[in-house]
MMTF fields as JSON, N, C-alpha, C and O atoms, coordinates in Angstrom:
{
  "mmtfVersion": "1.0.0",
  "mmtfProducer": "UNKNOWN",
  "numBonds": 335,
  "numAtoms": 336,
  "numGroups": 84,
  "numChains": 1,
  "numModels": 1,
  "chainsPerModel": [1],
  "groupsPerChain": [84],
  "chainIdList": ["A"],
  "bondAtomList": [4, 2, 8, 6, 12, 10, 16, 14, 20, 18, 24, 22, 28, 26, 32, 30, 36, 34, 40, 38, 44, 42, 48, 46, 52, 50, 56, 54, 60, 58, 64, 62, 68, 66, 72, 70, 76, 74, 80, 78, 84, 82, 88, 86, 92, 90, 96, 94, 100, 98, 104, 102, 108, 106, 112, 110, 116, 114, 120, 118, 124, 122, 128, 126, 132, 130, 136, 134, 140, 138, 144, 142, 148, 146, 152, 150, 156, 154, 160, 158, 164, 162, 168, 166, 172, 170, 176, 174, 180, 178, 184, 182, 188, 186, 192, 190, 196, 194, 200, 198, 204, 202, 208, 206, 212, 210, 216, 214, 220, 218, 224, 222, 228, 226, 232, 230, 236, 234, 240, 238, 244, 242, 248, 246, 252, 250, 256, 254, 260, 258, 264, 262, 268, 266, 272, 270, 276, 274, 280, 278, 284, 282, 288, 286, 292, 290, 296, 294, 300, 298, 304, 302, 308, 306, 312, 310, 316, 314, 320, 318, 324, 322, 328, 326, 332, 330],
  "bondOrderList": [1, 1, 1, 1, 1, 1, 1, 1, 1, 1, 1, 1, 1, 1, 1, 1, 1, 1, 1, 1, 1, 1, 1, 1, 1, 1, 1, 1, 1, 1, 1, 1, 1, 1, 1, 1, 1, 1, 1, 1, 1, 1, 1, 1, 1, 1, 1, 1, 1, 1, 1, 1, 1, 1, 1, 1, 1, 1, 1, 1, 1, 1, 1, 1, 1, 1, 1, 1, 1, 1, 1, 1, 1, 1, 1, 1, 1, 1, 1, 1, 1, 1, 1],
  "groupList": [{"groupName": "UNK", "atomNameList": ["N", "CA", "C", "O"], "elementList": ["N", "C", "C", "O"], "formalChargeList": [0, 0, 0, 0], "bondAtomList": [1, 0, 2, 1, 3, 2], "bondOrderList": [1, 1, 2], "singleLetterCode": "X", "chemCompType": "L-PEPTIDE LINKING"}],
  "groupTypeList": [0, 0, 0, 0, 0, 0, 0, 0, 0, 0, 0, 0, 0, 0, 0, 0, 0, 0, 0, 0, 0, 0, 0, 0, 0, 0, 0, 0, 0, 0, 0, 0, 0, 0, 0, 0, 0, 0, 0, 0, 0, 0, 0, 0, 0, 0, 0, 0, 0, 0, 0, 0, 0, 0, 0, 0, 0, 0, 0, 0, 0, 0, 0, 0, 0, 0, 0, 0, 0, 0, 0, 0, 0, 0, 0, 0, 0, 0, 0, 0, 0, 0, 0, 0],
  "groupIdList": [1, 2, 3, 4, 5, 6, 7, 8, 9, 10, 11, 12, 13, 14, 15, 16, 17, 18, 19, 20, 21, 22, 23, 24, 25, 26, 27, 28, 29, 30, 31, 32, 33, 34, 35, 36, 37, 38, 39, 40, 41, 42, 43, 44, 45, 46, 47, 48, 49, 50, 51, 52, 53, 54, 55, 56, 57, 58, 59, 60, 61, 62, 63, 64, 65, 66, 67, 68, 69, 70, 71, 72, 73, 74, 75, 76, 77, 78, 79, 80, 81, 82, 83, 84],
  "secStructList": [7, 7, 7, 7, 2, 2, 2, 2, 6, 6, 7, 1, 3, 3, 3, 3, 3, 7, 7, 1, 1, 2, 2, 2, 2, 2, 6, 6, 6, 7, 6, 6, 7, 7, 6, 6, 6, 6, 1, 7, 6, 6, 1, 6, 6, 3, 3, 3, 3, 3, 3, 6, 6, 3, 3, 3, 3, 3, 3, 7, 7, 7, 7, 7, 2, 2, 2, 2, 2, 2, 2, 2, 0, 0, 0, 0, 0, 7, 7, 4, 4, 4, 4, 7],
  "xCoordList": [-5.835, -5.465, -3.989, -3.156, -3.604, -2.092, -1.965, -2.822, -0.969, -0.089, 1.111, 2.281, 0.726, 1.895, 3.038, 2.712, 4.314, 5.427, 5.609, 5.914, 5.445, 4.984, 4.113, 4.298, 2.77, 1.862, 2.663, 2.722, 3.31, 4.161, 4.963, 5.024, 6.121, 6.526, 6.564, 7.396, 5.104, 4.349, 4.002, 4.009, 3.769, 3.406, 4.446, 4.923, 4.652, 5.478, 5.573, 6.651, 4.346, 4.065, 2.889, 1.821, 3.406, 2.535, 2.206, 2.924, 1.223, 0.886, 0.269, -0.847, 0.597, 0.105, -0.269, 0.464, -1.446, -1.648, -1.582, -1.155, -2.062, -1.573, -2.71, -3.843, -1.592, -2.108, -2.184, -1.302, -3.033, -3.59, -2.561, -2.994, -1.36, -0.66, 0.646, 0.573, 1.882, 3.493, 2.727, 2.557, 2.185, 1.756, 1.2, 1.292, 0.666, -0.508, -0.117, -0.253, 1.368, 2.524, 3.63, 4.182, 3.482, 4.561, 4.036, 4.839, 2.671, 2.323, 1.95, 1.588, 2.168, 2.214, 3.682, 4.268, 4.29, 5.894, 6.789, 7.39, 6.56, 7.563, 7.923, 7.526, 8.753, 8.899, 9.893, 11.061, 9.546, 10.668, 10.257, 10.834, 9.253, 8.803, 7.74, 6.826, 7.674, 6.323, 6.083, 5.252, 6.878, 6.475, 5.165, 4.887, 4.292, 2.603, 2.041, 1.226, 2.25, 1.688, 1.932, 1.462, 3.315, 3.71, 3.137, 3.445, 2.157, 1.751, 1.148, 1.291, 0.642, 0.13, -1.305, -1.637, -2.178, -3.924, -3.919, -4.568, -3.069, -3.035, -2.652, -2.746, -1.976, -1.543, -2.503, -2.09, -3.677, -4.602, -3.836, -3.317, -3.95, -3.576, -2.152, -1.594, -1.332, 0.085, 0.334, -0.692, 0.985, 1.404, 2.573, 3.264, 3.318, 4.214, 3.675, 2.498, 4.839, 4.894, 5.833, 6.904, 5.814, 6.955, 7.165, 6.145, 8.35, 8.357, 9.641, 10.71, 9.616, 10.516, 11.065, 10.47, 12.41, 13.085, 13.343, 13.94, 12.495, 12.669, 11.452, 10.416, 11.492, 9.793, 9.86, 10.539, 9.253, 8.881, 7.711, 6.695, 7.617, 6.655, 5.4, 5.643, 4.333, 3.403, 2.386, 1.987, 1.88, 0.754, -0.491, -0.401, -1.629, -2.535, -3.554, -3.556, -4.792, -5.183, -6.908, -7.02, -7.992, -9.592, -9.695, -9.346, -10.057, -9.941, -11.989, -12.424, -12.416, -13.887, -13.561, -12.664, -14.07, -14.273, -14.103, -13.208, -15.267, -15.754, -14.373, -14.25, -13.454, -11.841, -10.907, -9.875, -10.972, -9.667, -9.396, -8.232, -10.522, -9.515, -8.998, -7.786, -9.453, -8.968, -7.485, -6.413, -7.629, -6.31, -5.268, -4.319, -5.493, -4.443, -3.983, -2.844, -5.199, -4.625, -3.078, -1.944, -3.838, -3.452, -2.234, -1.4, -1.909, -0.248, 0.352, 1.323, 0.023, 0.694, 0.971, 1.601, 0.181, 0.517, 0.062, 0.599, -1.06, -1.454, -3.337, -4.117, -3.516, -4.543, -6.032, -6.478, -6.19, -7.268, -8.422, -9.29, -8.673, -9.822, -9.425, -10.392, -8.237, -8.049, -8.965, -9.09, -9.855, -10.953, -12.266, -13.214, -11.884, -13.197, -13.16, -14.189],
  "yCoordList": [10.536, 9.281, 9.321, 9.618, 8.98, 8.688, 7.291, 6.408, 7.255, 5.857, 5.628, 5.915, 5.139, 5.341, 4.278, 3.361, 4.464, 3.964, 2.393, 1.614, 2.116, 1.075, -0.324, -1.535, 0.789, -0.169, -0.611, -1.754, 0.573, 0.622, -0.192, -0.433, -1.032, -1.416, -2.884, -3.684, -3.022, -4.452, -5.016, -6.191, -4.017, -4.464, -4.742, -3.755, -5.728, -5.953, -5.378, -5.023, -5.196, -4.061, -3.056, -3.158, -2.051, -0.719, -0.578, -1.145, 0.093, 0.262, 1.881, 1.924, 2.66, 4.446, 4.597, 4.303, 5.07, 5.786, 6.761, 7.098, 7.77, 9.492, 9.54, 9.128, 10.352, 11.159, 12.824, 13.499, 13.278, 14.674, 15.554, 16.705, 15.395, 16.075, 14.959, 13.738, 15.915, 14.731, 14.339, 13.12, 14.899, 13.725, 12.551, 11.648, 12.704, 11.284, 10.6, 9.632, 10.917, 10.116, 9.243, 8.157, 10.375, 9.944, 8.906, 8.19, 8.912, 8.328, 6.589, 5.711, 6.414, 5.021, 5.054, 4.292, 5.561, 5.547, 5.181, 4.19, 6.242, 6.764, 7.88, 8.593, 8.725, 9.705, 10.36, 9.975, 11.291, 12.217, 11.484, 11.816, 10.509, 10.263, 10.675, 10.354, 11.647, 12.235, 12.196, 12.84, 11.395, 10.966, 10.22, 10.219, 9.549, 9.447, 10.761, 10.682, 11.871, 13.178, 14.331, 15.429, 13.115, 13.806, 13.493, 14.152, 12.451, 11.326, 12.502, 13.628, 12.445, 13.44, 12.918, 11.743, 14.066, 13.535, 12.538, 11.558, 13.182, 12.68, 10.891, 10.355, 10.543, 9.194, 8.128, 7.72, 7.891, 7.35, 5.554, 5.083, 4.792, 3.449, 3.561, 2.478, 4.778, 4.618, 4.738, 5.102, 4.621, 4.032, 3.765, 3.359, 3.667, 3.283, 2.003, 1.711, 1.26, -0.112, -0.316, -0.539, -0.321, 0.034, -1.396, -2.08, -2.048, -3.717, -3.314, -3.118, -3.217, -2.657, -0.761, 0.206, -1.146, 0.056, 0.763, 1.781, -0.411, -0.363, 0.061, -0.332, 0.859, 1.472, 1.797, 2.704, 1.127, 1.173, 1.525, 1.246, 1.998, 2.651, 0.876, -0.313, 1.456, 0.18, 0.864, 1.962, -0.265, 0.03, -0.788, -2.002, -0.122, -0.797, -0.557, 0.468, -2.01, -1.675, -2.176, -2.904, -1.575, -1.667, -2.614, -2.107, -3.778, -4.824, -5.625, -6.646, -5.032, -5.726, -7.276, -7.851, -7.877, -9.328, -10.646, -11.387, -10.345, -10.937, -10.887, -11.626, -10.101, -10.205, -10.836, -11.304, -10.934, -11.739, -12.96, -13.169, -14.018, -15.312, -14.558, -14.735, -13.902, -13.774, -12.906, -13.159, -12.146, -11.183, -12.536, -12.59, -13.559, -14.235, -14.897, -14.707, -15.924, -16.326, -15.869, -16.347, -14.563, -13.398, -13.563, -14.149, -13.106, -12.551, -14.069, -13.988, -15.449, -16.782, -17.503, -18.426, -16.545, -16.888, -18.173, -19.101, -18.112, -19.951, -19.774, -18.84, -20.631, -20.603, -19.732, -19.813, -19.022, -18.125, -19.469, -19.166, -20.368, -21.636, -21.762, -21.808, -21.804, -22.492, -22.244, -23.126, -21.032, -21.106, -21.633, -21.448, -22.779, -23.159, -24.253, -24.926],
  "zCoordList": [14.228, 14.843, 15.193, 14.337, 16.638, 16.972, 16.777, 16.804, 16.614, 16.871, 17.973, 17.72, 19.083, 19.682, 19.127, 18.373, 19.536, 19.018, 19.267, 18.364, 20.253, 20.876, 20.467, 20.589, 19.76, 18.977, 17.739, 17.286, 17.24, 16.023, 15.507, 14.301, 16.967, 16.728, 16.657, 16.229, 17.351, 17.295, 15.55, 15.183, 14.84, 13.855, 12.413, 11.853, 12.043, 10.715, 9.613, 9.135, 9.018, 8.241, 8.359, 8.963, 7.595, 7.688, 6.353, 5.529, 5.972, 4.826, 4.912, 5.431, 4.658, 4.149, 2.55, 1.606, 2.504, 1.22, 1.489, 2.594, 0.393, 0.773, 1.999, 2.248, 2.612, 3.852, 3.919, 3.388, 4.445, 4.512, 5.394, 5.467, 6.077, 6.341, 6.853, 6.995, 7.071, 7.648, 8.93, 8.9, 10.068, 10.987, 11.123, 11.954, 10.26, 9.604, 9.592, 10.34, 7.748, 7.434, 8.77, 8.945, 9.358, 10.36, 11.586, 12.184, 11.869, 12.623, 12.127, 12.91, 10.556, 10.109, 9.883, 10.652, 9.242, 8.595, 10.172, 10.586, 10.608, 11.709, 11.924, 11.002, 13.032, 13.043, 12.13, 12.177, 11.325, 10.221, 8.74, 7.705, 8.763, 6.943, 6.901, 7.661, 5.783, 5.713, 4.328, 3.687, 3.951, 2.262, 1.827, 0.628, 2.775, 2.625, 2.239, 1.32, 2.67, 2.571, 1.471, 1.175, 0.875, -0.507, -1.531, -2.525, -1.688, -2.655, -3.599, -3.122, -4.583, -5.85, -5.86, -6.016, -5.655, -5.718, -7.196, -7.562, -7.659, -9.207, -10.203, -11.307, -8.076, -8.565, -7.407, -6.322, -7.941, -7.09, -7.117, -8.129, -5.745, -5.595, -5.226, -5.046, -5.049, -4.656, -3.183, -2.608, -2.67, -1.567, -0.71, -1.644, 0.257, 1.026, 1.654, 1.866, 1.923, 2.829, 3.567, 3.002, 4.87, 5.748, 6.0, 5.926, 6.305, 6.831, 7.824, 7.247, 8.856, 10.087, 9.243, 8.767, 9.49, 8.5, 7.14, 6.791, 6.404, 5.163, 4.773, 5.31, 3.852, 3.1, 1.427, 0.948, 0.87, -0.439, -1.004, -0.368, -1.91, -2.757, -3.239, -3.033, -3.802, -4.31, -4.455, -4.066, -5.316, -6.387, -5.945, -5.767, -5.774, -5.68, -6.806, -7.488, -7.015, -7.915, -7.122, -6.136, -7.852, -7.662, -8.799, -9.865, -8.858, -9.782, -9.907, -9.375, -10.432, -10.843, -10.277, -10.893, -9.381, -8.818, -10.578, -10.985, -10.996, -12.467, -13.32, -14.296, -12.976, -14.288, -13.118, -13.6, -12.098, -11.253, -11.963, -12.304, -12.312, -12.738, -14.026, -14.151, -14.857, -16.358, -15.993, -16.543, -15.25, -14.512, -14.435, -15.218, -13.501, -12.413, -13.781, -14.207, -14.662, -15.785, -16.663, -16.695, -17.385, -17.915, -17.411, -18.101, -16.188, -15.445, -15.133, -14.38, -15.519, -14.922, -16.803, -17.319, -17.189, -18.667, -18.868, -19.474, -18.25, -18.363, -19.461, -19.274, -20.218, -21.245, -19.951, -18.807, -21.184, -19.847, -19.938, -19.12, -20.368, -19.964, -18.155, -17.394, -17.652, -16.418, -15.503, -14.654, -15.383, -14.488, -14.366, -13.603, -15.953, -16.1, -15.888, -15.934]
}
């Protein structure tokens, strides 16, 4: 898949997980980041997020549907009853 530059720059953010070679990378990142393609098979859910010039690393997670309220609870520190 290309990306032309153009489309590229229509969009606010980008999001890359590992990619299978620097063109890949480069064709979400931009031209000369090929750090999508560096990612480690070993670190599954990691990621780049491009927001214009700026690109940061992130974590994604596969979250069972059935634990989200106990999750959102959990992380707001609020009595896990609130979904009930």
């Amino acid at each position: 898949m290309e990306l032309d530059t153009g489309t590229r720059a229509l969009l606010a953010h980008r999001l890359a997980l590992r990619c299978g070679d620097r063109w890949q990378s480069e064709a979400i990142l931009g031209q000369g980041n090929d750090q999508a393609a560096r990612i480690a098979l070993s670190s599954p859910g990691w990621g780049l997020l491009a927001s214009g010039p700026d690109v940061r690393g992130v974590q994604v997670y596969d979250l069972n549907p059935a634990r989200i309220a106990e999750v959102r609870c959990s992380a707001l520190r609020v009595d896990l009853r609130c979904g009930q």
